[in-house]
C-alpha positions as CSV (number, residue, x, y, z in Angstrom):
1,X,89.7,119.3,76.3
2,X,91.6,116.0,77.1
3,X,94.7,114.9,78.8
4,X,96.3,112.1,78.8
5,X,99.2,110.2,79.8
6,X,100.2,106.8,78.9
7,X,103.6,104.9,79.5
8,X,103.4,101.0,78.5
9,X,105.7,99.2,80.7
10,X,105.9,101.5,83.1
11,X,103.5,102.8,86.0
12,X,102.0,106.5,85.8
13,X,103.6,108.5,89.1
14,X,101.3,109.8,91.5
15,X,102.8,113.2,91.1
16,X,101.3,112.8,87.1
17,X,97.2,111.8,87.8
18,X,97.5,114.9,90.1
19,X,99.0,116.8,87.1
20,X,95.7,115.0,85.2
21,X,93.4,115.8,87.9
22,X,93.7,119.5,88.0
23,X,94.4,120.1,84.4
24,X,91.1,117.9,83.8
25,X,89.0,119.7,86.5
26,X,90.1,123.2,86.8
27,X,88.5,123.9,90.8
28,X,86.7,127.1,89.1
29,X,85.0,125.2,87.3
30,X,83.5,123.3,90.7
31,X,83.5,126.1,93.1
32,X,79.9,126.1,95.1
33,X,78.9,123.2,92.8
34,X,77.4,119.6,94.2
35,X,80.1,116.8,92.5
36,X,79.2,113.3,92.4
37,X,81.9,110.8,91.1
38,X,80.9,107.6,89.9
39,X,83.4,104.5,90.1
40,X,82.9,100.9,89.2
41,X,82.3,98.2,92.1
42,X,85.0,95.4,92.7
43,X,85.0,93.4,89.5
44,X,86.8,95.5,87.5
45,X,90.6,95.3,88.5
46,X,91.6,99.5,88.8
47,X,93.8,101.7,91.3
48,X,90.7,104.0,91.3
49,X,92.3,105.3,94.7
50,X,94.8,106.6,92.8
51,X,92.4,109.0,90.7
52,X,89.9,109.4,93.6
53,X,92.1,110.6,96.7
54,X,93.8,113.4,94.3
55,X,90.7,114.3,93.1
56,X,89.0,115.0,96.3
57,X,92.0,117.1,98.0
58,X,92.0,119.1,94.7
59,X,88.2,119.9,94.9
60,X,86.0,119.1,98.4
61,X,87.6,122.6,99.5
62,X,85.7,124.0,97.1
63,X,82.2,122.0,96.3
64,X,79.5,122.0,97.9
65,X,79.3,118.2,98.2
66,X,81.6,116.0,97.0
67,X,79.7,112.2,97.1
68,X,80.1,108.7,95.3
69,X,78.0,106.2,93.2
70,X,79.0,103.3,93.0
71,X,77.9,102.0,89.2
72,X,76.6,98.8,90.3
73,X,74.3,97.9,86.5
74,X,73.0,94.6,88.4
75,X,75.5,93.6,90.4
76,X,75.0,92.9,94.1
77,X,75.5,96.6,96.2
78,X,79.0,97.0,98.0
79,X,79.7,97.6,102.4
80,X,81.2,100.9,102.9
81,X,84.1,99.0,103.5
82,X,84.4,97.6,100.6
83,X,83.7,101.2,98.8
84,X,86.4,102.3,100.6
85,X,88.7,99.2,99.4
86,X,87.8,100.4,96.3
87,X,88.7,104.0,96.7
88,X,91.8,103.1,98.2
89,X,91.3,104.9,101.8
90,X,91.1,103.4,105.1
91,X,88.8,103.0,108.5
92,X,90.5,105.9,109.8
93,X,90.4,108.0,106.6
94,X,87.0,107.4,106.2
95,X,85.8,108.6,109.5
96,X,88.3,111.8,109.3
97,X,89.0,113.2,105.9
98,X,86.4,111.4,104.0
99,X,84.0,111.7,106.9
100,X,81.3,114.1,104.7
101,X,81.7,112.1,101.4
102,X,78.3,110.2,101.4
103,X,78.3,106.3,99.4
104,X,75.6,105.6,97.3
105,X,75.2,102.1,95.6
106,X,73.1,101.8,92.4
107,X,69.7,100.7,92.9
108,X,68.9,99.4,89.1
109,X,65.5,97.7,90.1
110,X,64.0,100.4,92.6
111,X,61.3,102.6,90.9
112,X,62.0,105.2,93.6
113,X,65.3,105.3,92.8
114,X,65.1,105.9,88.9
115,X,64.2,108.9,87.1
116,X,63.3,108.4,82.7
117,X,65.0,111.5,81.0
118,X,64.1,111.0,77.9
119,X,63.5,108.3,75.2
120,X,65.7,107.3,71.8
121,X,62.9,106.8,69.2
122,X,62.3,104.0,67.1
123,X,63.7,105.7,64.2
124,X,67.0,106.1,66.1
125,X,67.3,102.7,67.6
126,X,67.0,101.5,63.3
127,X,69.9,103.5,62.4
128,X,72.2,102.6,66.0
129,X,71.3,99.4,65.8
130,X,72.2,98.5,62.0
131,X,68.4,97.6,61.2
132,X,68.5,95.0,63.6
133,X,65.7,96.7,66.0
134,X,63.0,99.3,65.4
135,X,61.3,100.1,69.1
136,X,61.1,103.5,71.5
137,X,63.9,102.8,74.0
138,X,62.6,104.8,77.6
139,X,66.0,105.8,79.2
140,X,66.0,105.8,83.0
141,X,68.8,106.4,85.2
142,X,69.5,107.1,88.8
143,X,67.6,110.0,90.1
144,X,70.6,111.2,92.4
145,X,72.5,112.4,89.1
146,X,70.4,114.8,88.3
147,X,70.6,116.2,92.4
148,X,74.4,117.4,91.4
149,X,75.5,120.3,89.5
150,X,78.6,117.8,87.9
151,X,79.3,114.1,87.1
152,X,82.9,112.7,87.4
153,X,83.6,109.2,86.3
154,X,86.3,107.3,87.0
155,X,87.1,104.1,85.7
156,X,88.8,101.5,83.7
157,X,88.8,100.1,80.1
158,X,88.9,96.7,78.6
159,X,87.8,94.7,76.4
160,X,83.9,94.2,76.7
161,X,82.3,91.6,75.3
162,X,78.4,93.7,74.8
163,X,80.0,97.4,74.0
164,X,82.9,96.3,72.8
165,X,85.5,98.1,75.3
166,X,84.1,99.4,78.4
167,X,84.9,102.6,80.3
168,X,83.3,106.1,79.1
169,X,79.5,106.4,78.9
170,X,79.0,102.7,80.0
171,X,79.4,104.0,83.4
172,X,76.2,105.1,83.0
173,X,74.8,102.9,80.6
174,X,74.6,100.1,82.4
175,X,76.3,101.7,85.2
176,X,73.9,103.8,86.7
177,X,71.2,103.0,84.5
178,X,67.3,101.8,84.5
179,X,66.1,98.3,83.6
180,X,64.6,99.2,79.9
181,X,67.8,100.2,78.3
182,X,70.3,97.9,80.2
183,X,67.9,95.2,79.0
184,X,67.7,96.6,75.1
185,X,71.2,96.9,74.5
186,X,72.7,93.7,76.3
187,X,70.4,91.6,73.9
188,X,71.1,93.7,71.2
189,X,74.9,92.7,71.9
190,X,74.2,89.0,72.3
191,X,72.1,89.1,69.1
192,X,75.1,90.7,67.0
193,X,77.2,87.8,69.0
194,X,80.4,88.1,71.6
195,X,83.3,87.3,69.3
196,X,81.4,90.2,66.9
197,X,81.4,92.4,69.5
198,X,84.2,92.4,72.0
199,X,87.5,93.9,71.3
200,X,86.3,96.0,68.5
201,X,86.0,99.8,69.1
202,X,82.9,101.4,67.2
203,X,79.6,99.4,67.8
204,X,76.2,99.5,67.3
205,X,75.9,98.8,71.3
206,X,78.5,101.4,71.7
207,X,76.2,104.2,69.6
208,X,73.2,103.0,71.7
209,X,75.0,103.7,74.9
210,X,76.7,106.8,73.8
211,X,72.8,108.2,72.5
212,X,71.5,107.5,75.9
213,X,74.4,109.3,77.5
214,X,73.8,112.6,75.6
215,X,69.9,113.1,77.1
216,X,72.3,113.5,80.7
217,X,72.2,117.4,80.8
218,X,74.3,117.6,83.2
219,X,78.2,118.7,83.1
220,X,80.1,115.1,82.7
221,X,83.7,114.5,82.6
222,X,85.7,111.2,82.8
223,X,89.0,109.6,84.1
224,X,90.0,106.2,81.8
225,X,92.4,104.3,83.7
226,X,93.9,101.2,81.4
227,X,95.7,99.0,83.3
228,X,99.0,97.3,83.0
229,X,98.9,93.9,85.4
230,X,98.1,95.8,88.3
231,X,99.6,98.9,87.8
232,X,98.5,102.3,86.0
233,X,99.8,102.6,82.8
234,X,97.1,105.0,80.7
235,X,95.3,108.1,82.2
236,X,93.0,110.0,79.8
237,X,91.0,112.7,81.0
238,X,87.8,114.9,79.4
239,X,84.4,114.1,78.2
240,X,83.6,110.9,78.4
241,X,83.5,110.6,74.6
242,X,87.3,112.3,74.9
243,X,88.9,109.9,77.3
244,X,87.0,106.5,75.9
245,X,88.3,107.1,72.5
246,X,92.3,107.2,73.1
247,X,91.6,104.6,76.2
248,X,90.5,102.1,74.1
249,X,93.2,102.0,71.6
250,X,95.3,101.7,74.6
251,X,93.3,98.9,76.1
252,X,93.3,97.3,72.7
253,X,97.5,97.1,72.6
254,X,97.4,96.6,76.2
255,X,94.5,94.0,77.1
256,X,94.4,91.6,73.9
257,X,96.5,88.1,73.3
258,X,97.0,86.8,69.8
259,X,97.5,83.2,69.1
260,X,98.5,81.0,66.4
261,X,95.9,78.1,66.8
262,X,92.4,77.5,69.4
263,X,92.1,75.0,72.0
264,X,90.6,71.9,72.2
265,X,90.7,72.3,76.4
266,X,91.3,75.5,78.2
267,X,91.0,75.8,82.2
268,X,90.1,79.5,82.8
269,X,90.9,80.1,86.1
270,X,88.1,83.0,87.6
271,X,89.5,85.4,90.4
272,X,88.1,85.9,93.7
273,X,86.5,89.4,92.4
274,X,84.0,87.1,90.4
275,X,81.6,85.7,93.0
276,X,79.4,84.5,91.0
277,X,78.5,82.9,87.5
278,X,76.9,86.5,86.1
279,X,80.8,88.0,86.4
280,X,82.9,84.8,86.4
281,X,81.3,84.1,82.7
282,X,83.5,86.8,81.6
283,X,86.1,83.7,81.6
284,X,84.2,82.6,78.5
285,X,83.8,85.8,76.8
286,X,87.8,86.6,76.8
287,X,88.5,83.2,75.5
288,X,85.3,82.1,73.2
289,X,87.9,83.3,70.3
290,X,90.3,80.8,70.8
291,X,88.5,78.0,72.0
292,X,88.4,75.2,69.0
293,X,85.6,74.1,67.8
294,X,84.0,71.0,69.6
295,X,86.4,72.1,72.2
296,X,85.6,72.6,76.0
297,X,86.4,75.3,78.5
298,X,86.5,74.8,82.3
299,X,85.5,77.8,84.4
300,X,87.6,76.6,87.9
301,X,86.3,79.0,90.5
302,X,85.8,76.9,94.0
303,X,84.9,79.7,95.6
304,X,81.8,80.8,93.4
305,X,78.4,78.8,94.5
306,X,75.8,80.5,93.0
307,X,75.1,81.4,89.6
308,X,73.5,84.5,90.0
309,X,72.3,86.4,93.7
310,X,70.3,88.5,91.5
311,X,69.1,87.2,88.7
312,X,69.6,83.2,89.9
313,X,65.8,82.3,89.6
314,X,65.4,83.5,85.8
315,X,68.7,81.7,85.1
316,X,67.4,78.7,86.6
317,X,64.1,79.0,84.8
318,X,65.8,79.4,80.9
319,X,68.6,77.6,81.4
320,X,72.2,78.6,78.8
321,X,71.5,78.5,75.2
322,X,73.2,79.7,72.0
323,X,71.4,82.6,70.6
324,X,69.5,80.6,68.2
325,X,67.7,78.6,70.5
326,X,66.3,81.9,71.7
327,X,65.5,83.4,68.8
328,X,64.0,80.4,67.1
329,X,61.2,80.3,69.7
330,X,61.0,84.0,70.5
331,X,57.5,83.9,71.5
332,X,58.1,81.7,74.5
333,X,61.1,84.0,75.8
334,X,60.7,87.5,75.0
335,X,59.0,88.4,78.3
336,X,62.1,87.1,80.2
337,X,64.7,89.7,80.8
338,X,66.6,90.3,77.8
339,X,69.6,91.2,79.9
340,X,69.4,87.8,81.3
341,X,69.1,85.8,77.7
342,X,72.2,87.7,76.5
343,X,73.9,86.7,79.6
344,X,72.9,83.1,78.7
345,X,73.9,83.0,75.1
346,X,77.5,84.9,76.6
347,X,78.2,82.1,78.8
348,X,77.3,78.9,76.1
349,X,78.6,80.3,73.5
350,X,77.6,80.3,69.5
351,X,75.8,77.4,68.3
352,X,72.7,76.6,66.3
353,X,69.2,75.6,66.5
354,X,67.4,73.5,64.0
355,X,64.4,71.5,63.7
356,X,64.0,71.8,67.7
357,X,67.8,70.9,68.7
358,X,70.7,72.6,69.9
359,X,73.8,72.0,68.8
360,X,77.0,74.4,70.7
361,X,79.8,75.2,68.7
362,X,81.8,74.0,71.9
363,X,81.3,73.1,75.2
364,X,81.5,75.4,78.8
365,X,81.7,73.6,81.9
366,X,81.7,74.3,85.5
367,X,84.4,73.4,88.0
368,X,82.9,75.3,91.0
369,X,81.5,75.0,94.9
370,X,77.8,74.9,92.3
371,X,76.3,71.0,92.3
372,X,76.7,68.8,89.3
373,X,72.9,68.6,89.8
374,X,72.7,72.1,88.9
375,X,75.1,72.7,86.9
376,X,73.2,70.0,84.5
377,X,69.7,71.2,85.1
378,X,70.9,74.9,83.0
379,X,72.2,73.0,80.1
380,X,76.5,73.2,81.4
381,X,78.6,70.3,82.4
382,X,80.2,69.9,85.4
383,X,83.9,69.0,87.0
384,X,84.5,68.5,90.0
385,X,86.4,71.2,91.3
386,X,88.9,69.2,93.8
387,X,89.8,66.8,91.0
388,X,91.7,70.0,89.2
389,X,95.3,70.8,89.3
390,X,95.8,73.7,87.3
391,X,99.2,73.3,87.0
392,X,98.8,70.3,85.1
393,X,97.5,72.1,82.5
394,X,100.5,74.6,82.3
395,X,102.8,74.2,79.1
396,X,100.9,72.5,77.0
397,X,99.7,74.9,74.2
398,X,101.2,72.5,71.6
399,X,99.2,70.1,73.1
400,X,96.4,72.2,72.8
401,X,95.8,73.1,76.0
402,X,95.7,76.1,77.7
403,X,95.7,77.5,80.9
404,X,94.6,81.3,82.0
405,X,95.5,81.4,85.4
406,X,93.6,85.3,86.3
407,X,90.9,84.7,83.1
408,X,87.8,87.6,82.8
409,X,90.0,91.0,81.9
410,X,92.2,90.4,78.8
411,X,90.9,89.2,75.7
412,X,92.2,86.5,73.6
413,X,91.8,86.4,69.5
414,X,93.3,84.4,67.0
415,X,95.6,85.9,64.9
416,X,94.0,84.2,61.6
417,X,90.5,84.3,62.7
418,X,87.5,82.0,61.5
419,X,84.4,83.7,60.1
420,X,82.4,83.5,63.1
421,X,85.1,85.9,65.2
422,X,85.6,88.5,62.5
């Protein structure tokens, strides 16, 4: 079953999600049963509130337990207060209404907290992956699903630049997920390439995530929110597989610019919900597309200073690299984290490798609070950030320049695009 609601232009009505809500999750089907909704953490712009709070009114009279995971994949874990930002409830609610709804974060790299369920043979990862790898694939994931009797996510959709458009099963996958299969499919992504990836609907990634997601016996369904600025403007409801599908052909008309020409220079401003490099490199990602060749992009974020709070060290140890450079001297970097090369090749870009030298398509620089000394020591240039006016770079496309002012969500594409983008 599915349900759905979208209205381009036009914000969904709170009186229609609850409509959604209890058509998508009839309360016999949860009476006396343990419910645990998983929602994304604050980089992901979404009025999950909106969802959440008619949710729980329409069910924690009749669950058992009504909790929340918060799908961290490796992201830093959130406050209670900023889960409850994030579920659109305050102090007060909290400690009243919400007072026996228990917060979990995702712990990705805790043994104690992971549970493998099952592994997609080497036979299987050949056919997902388009011949690309043959390997056993151990799938882990938190052990605290598997302590409820149902699985509600609720989430957004966008373009994605490893599974092509997030939302659905990626909630889990990397979501909620182990380090083995997070790390498998992100380098599988990089390996196909960003501008191959993101923005298209069905791929290999997608499969891999989507065959991990089926060895989760337990009851799953999903709420897709796509986004209009800030507003709600698309509301599917069912199995995850249900609600992804029509979700992503709304992100797709929603979420994606077309222009007539690349860029020699664009400034992609990061938001404040990217505090760090690991997220804000989703600046690149949306705009790789359009950037010209030998061209440079300027991530402006003052307010970011580290490049990674997790991951940081590795980064600092390989550096940003075009795929190539990686796969050209696989030996000496396939015991890194794969999770953390794709990230690199993400952020730098395409580019080649030959005879020992790396050459980038085009060139991604830094305009943040991280040093020039840094910045240069992982293979990026620098700006500094104070000598930056973004407005001087506003309305000058036929200049070719061009300026993103909230840069990381919607995806820009050529409208004629060169062979490395299609």
């Amino acid at each position: 079953m599915i349900s759905a609601i979208a209205k381009k232009g036009k914000a969904i009505e709170p009186e229609e999600v609850g409509s959604i809500v209890r058509e998508a999750c009839p309360a016999v089907w949860y009476e006396g049963k343990r419910t645990l909704v998983i929602v994304p953490d604050g980089t992901r712009t979404a009025p999950v509130g909106s969802v959440f709070r008619p949710l729980h009114n329409h069910l924690a009279g009749v669950v058992t337990r009504f909790d929340v995971l918060v799908a961290l994949g490796t992201h830093q874990p959130m406050s209670e207060t900023a889960i409850c930002e994030r579920l659109g409830i305050t102090a007060a609610e909290r400690r009243h209404e919400y007072a026996n709804v228990e917060f979990y974060n995702h712990a990705w790299n805790e043994a104690s907290a992971l549970v493998t369920i099952g592994t997609i043979g080497a036979r299987d990862v050949r056919a997902l992956t388009e011949g690309r790898f043959e390997m056993e694939v151990p799938i882990e994931i938190n052990r605290r699903l598997l302590e409820y009797d149902r699985l509600i996510i609720i989430g957004p959709v966008f373009p994605h630049e490893v599974v092509g458009f997030s939302g659905g099963n990626k909630y889990f996958f990397p979501g909620v997920a182990g380090p083995q299969i997070l790390n498998f499919f992100h380098w599988l992504g990089a390996v196909i390439t960003t501008p191959k990836i993101i923005g298209r609907k069905w791929t290999p990634v997608r499969r891999v995530v989507d065959k991990a997601a089926s060895l989760i016996r337990v009851p799953k369904a999903c709420f897709c929110l796509v986004v209009e600025g800030e507003e709600l403007a698309g509301l599917f409801a069912g199995t995850p597989e249900e609600a992804w599908d029509p979700a992503s052909d709304l992100s797709n008309q929603l979420h994606v610019i077309y222009h007539d020409r690349p860029y020699g220079k664009i400034l992609a401003c990061a938001p404040k919900m990217y505090d760090e490099i690991w997220t804000a490199g989703k600046c690149m990602y949306k705009l790789e597309p359009v950037l010209a060749d030998g061209g440079e992009l300027i991530i402006y974020a003052p307010h970011i200073t580290e490049f990674s709070a997790t991951h940081g060290k590795v980064i600092e140890e390989v550096g940003y690299h075009c795929r190539d450079y990686f796969l050209g001297q696989w030996d000496k970097f396939k015991g890194y984290p794969w999770g953390v090369l794709a990230h690199s090749t993400h952020v730098f870009g395409l580019g080649t490798y030959v005879e020992g030298r790396e050459t980038p398509r085009a060139r991604v620089v830094l305009a943040t609070g991280i040093s020039e000394r840094r910045c240069r020591s992982v293979n990026l240039g620098y700006r500094d950030p104070t000598s930056i006016r973004p407005e001087e770079f506003a309305g000058r496309e036929a200049e070719g320049v061009l300026l993103v002012p909230k840069a990381g969500e919607t995806l820009h594409r050529l409208r004629n695009p060169p062979e490395w983008a299609m």
